[in-house]
C-alpha positions in Angstrom: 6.0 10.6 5.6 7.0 7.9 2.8 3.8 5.9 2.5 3.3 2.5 0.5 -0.2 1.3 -0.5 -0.5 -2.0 -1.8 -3.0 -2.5 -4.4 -5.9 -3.4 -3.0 -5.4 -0.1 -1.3 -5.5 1.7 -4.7 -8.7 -0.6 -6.0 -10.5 0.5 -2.6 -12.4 3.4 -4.0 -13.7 1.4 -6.7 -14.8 -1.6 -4.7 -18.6 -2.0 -3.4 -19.5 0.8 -1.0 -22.2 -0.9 0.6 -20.2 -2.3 3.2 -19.1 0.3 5.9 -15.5 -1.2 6.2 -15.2 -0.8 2.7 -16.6 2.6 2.7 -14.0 4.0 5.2 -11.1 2.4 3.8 -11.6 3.5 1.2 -12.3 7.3 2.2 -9.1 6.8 4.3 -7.1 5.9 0.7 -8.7 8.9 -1.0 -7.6 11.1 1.9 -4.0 10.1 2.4 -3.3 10.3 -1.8 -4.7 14.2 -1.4 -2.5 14.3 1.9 0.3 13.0 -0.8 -0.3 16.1 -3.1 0.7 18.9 -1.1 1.2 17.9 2.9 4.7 16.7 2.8 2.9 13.0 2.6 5.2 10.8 0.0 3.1 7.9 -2.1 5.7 5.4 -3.1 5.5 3.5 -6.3 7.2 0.2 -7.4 7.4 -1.6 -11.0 5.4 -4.0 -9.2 2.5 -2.3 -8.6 2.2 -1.0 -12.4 2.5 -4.9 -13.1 0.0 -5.9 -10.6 -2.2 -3.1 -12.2 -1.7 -4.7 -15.6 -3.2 -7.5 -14.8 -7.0 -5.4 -13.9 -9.6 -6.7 -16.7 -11.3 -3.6 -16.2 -10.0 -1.0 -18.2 -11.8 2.1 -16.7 -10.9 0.9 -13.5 -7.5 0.2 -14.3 -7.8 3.9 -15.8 -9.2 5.5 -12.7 -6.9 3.5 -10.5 -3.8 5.2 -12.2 -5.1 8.6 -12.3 -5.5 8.0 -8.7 -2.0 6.7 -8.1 -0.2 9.0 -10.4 0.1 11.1 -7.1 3.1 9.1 -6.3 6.8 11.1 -6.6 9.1 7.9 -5.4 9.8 5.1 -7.3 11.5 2.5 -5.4 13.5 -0.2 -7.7 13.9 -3.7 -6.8 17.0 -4.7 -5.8 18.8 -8.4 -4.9 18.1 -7.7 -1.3 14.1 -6.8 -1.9 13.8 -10.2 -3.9 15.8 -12.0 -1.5 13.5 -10.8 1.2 10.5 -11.4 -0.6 11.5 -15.0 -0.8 11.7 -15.5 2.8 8.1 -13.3 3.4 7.1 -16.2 0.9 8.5 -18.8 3.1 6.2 -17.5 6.3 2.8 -17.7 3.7 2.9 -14.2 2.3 1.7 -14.5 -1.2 4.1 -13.3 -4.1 3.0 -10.1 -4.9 2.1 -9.5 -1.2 5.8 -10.3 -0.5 7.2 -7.4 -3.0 5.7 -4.8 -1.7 6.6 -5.7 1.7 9.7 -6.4 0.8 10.1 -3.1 -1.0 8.6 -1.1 1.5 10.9 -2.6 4.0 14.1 -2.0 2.3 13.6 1.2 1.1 12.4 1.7 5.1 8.9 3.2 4.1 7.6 5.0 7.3 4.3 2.9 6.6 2.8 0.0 4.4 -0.6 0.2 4.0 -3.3 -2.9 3.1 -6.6 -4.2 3.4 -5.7 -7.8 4.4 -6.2 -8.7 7.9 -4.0 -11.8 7.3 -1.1 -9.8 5.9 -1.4 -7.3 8.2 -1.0 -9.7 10.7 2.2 -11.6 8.9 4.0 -7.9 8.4 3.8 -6.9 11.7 4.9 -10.2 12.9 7.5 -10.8 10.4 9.4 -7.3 10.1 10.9 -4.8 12.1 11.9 -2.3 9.7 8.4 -1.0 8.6 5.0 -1.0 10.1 2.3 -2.2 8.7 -1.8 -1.1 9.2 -4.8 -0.9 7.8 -5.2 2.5 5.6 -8.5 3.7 8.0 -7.2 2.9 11.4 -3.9 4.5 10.4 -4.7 7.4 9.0 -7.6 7.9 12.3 -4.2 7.8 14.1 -1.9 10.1 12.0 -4.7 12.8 12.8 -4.8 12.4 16.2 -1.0 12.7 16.1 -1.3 16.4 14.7 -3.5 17.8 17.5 
């Protein structure tokens, strides 16, 4: 299983718990990255998320943030076609960043893509074939069902 987190996916555990969404996405981020250290799970990683993560004021989050994502063992490069599909996510109202990890996890046909924006949730699913997008709770609720 080759899994791509966006960022906010990585920042979950360190958002506000008080809010139950919030609570199980992120307990559904911090179970797929131990799933990714030993299960056959695969955490993808991308020069663009360590330059989204550069840009964190916060240095002990950015600090816990990459200890949590140094579980990752794939690196995926960009590439002419990633950027040139980026642009045309871009065109359909997926913002920058947002558009280079699709793009990436498209291309390098990641089994999943996981976020925390309804919105681009929506726009993946609609705009891509070659990966499928979800929310990191709801999908990983799913992936256990699928083992029993």
């Amino acid at each position: 299983m080759r899994i791509y987190m966006d960022v906010c996916c990585l920042n979950r555990p360190f958002d506000d718990m008080t809010r139950d969404r919030i609570h199980l996405e992120a307990e559904a981020v911090l179970a797929i990255l131990a799933r990714c250290q030993g299960d056959g799970w695969n955490l993808l990683s991308s020069g663009v998320i360590d330059v989204e993560l550069a840009k964190l004021s916060d240095p002990d989050k950015l600090e816990k943030v990459r200890n949590l994502y140094s579980v990752a063992n794939e690196y995926l490069p960009l590439n002419a076609e990633t950027e040139r599909l980026a642009k045309v996510f871009q065109e359909y109202g997926v913002k920058p960043f947002d558009s280079l990890h699709l793009a990436l996890a498209t291309v390098h046909a990641a089994d999943i893509f996981l976020a925390t924006d309804d919105k681009l949730l929506r726009l993946a699913n609609s705009l891509t074939s070659g990966v499928r997008a979800a929310n990191p709770a709801a999908w990983f609720m799913e992936a256990l069902h699928n083992e029993y």
